[in-house]
N, C-alpha and C positions, 0 to 999 in steps of 0.2 A: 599547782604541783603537776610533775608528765614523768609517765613510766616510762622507760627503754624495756624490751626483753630482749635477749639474744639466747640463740639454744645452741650446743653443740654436743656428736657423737662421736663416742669414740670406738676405737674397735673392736672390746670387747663386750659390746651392745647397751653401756650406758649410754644415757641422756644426761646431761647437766644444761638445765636453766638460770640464768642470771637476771636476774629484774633491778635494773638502776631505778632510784625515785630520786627527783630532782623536787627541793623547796626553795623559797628565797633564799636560805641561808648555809643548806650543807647537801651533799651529794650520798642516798646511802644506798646498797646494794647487798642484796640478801641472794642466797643460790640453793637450789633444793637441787637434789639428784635422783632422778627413776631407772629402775633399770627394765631396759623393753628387750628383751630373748627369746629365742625360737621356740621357747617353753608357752612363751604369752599368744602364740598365734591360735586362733579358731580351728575346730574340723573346718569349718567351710574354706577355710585360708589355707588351711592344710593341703584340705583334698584341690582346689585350685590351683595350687602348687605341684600335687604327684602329677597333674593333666599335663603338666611341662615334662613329664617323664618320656624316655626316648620308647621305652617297651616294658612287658611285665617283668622281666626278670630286675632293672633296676628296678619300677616301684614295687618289688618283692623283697630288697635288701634293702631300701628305705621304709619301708612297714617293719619289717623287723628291727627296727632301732632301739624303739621304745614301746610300751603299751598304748601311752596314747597316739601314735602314730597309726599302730594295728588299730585300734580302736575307729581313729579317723576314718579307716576303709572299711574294715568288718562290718561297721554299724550304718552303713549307707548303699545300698542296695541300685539305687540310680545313679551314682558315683561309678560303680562297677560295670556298669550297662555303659556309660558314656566311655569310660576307660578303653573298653573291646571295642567299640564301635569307633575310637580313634586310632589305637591302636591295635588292630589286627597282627597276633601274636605268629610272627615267622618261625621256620620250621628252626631249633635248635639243633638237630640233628635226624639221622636217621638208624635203625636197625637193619641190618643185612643179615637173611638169613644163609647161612654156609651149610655146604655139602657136609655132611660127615653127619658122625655122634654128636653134635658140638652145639653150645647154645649160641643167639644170636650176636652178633657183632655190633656193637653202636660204632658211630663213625661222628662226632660233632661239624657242625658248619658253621661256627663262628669262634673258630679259637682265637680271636683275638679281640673277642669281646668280653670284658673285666666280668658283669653283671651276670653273663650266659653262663659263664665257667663256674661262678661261686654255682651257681644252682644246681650244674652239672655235679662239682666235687661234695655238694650233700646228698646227693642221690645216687639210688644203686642203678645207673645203669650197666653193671656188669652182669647185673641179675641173679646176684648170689644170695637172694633169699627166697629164690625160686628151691622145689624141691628136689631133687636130685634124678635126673631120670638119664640110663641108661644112652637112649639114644636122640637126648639132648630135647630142645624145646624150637618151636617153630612158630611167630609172632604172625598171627594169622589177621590184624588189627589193633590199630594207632589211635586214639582218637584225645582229646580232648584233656590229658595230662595222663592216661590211662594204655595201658599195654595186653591187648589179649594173644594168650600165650594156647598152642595145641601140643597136647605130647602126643609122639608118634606112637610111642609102644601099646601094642595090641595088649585087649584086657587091665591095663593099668587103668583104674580107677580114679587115677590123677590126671585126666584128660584135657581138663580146660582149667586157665586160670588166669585171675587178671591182678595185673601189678602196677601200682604209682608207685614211680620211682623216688618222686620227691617226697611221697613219705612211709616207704619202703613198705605198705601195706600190699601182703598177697592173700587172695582169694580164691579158694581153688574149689572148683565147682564142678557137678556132675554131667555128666551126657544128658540128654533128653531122651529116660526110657522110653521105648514102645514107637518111637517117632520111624521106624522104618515097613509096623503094618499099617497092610493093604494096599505094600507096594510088590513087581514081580521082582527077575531077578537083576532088572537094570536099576535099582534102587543105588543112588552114592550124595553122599553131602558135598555141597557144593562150596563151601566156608560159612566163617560167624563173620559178624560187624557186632562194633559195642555202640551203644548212645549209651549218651551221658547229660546231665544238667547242669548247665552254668553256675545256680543258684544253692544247687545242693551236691552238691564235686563227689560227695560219699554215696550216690546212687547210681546204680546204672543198670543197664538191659543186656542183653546179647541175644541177637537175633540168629539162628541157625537156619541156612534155607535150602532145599533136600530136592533131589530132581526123582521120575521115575518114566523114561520116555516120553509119553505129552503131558506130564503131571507134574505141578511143584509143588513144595510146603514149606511153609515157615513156622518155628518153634521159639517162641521166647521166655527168656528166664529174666525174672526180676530180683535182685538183690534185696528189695527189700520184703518179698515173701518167700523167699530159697525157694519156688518150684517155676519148672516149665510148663509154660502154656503150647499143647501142640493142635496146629490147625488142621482142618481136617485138607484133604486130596484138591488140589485146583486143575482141572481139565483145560488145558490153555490152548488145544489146538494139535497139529501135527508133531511130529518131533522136535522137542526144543532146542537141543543140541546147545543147550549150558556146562560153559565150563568152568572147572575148578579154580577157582580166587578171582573169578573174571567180575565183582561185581562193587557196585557202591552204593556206599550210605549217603544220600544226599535231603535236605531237611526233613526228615522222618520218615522220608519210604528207601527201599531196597529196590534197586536199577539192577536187574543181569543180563545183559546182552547176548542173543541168540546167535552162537561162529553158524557163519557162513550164510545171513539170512539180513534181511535190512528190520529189526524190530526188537526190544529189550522187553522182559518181564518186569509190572512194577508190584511191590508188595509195600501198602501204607501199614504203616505200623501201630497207626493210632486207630484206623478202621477195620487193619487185618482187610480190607480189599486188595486183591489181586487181578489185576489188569495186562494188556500185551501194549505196550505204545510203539507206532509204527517209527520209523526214522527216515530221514532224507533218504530222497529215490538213488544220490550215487553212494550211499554208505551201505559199506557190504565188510560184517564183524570178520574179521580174522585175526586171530591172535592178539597182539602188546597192541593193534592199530586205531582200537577205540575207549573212550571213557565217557562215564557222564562224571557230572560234576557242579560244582556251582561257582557263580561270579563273586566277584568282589562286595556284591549288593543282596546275595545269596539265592539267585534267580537260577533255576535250573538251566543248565548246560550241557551240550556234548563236543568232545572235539575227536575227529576222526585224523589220523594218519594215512597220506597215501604219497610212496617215494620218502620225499623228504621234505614235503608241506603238508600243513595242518590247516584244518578247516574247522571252522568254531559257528557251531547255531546255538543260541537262545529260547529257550520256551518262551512263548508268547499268545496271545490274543488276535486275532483277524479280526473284520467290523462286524461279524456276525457273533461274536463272541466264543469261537470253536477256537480250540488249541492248535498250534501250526510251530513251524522250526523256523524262526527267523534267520538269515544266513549274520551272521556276525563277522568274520573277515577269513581272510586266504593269505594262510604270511608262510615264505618259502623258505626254509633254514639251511639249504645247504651250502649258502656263501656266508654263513654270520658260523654253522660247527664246524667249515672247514678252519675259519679263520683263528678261532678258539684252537682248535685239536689237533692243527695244522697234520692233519690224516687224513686228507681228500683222498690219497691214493687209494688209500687202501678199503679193503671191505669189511663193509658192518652194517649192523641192524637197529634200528631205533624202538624202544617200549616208550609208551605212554606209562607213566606209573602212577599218579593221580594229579585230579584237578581239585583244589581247592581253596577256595577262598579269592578267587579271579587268578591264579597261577598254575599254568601246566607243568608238571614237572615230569620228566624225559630223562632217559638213558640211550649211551652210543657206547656199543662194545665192538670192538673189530679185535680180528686176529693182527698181532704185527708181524712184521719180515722176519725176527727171530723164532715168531711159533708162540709167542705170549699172546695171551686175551689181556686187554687194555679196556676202560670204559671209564665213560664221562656223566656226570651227573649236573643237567641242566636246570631252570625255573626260566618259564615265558610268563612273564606278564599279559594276561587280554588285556588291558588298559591300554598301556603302551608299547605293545608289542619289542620288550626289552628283552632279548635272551642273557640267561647270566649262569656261568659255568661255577657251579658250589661246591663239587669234588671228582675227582680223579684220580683211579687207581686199578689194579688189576683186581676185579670182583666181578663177579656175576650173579645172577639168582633175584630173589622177592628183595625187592625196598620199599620198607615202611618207614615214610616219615614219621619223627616225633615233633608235637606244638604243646609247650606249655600251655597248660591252663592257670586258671587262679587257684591255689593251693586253698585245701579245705582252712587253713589255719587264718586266711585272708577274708573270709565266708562266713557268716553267719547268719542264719536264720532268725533267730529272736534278739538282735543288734545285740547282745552281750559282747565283751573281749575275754571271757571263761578261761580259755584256754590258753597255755602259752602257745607260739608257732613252731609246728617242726621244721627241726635242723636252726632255730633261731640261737642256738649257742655258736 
């Protein structure tokens, strides 16, 4: 006796097997049918499958399918870590804040991307479940799918407050009493930063950090005890001459660079140490012309502006084990933003607006021959020293990018899928 099998699929995910048996005397053939469906694949098949995903906002509309789909990502924690680390979530858009009474302006940078938009049209970024304040709201930090918001009106109690768009949760939080004694009368806050955590999306900090001639301080509030922690006086030296929104969060300390001096203030946030770090002997802070920031690998950086090239160092190591500014590269922009803005003629000024994530991202605002202000919104690659033009228009003022995070609904702590996802309708 000898079997034959032959197997075929069809397209709507059966299998049918045919098994012939041949004996000396007759030919028979029996056929069973299974059916194999997207339903029958593993988490590990699954989550193997979102890694082929282009960015978070698709495997955020492909999590939201089904439960076990959520499930697949909520409940694996190293899945989510290898996810960010391939793909590095580009900026969605950004915030602009405008002149007047008026709350901030979002602007997207990828309208024509399907996955970006659905994420965008569940979310408030109009910011209408902000509270209502007179003379509007001022986005004083972006971070991590989270928005911190300052209201300008003097005495209002509704001072700070931080918003996820994508799942319309606001938080409105107090000043940090008492944080201006035992200063004189040159006492002013310098801005907040928010940290946030990959792992747990519902926690976060806000760093407040306070100048008083040669003295700074940092105040932090935890979300998850409602109070401020305030540090006592730091004696950093002669006058610091820190300016207002001049600073960055980079892997857990506060970078502020001192206008007109070659050396930035750091504040760790995890030690509450504050230190002065010197900078390259030709970097001299003036205004929009410098930032720190980090790489693509998330190694501290600075990139300094001067003219119309950029200069990029590296924190690094010497063979003595001392910290030192390694020079990183000299890339000249003014033949690649003429070529874009086709406005060589004319005059304008460039801001550094932040580095993040191995990208400098830049603004070019010039007056034009009608009397209009015009500006350009770039991204430089340090890797490949790519410039790439993301918007265009007549605007001026703070730009805060926004970058998805992993929406708490994708997150989980004790692998459960408890919860439905918000906006999953």
């Amino acid at each position: 006796m000898m079997a034959t099998i032959t197997t075929a699929f069809s397209a709507d995910g059966t299998t049918t097997t045919t098994i012939f048996t041949t004996t000396s005397n007759a030919i028979t053939a029996s056929t069973t049918s299974t059916a194999t469906t997207i339903s029958s694949l593993s988490g590990d098949d699954l989550r193997e499958i979102f890694l082929r995903l282009p960015d978070l906002p698709a495997l955020v509309r492909a999590a939201l399918t089904c439960r076990s789909w959520l499930g697949a990502v909520r409940s694996n924690p190293a899945f989510r870590r290898l996810f960010r680390a391939l793909h590095p979530a580009p900026p969605i858009g950004f915030f602009l804040d405008l002149t007047g009474p008026t709350n901030p302006l979002f602007v997207p940078l990828r309208p024509s991307d399907s996955d970006a938009i659905a994420a965008l049209r569940r979310g408030d970024f109009f910011l209408t479940s902000l509270p209502h304040s007179f003379w509007g709201w001022s986005v004083t930090d972006c971070r991590d799918g989270y928005i911190l918001l300052w209201n300008n009106l003097v005495g209002n109690d509704l001072s700070l407050a931080t918003l996820n768009p994508m799942t319309w949760a606001v938080d409105i939080l107090p000043l940090p009493g008492g944080i201006e004694s035992g200063s004189s009368n040159n006492f002013a806050v310098l801005g907040f930063h928010l940290q946030c955590s990959d792992e747990k999306p519902w926690l976060f900090r806000v760093i407040c950090v306070c100048t008083d001639q040669n003295m700074v301080r940092a105040a932090i509030f935890s979300s998850e005890t409602r109070d401020w922690v305030i540090q006592p006086w730091v004696d950093i030296g002669e006058n610091n001459s820190l300016k207002f929104r001049a600073g960055s969060l980079v892997d857990g300390s506060v970078y502020w660079p001192c206008h007109g001096k070659g050396r930035m203030v750091r504040i760790n946030i995890g030690t509450l140490d504050t230190s002065v770090v010197d900078l390259p002997g030709q970097v001299e802070v003036d205004g929009y012309n410098f930032k720190a920031g980090e790489t693509k690998d998330g190694k501290l950086c600075i990139v300094y502006q001067s003219g119309l090239s950029l200069d990029v160092w590296i924190r690094s190591m010497d063979g003595d084990g001392a910290e030192i500014w390694a020079p990183q590269s000299t890339h000249n922009l003014s033949a690649e933003i003429d070529r874009i803005t086709h406005a060589g003629h004319l005059h304008g000024y460039i801001k550094i607006v932040q580095v993040r994530y191995g990208y400098v991202y830049l603004s070019k605002t010039c007056m034009t021959l009608a009397g209009m202000q015009h500006s350009w919104f770039f991204s430089l690659s340090l890797e490949t020293l790519k410039l790439e033009l993301l918007h265009e228009g007549k605007y001026d003022g703070y730009v805060h990018l926004y970058v998805m995070a992993f929406p708490p609904s994708l997150v989980a702590d004790d692998g459960s899928t408890g919860h439905d996802a918000e906006g999953s309708h």
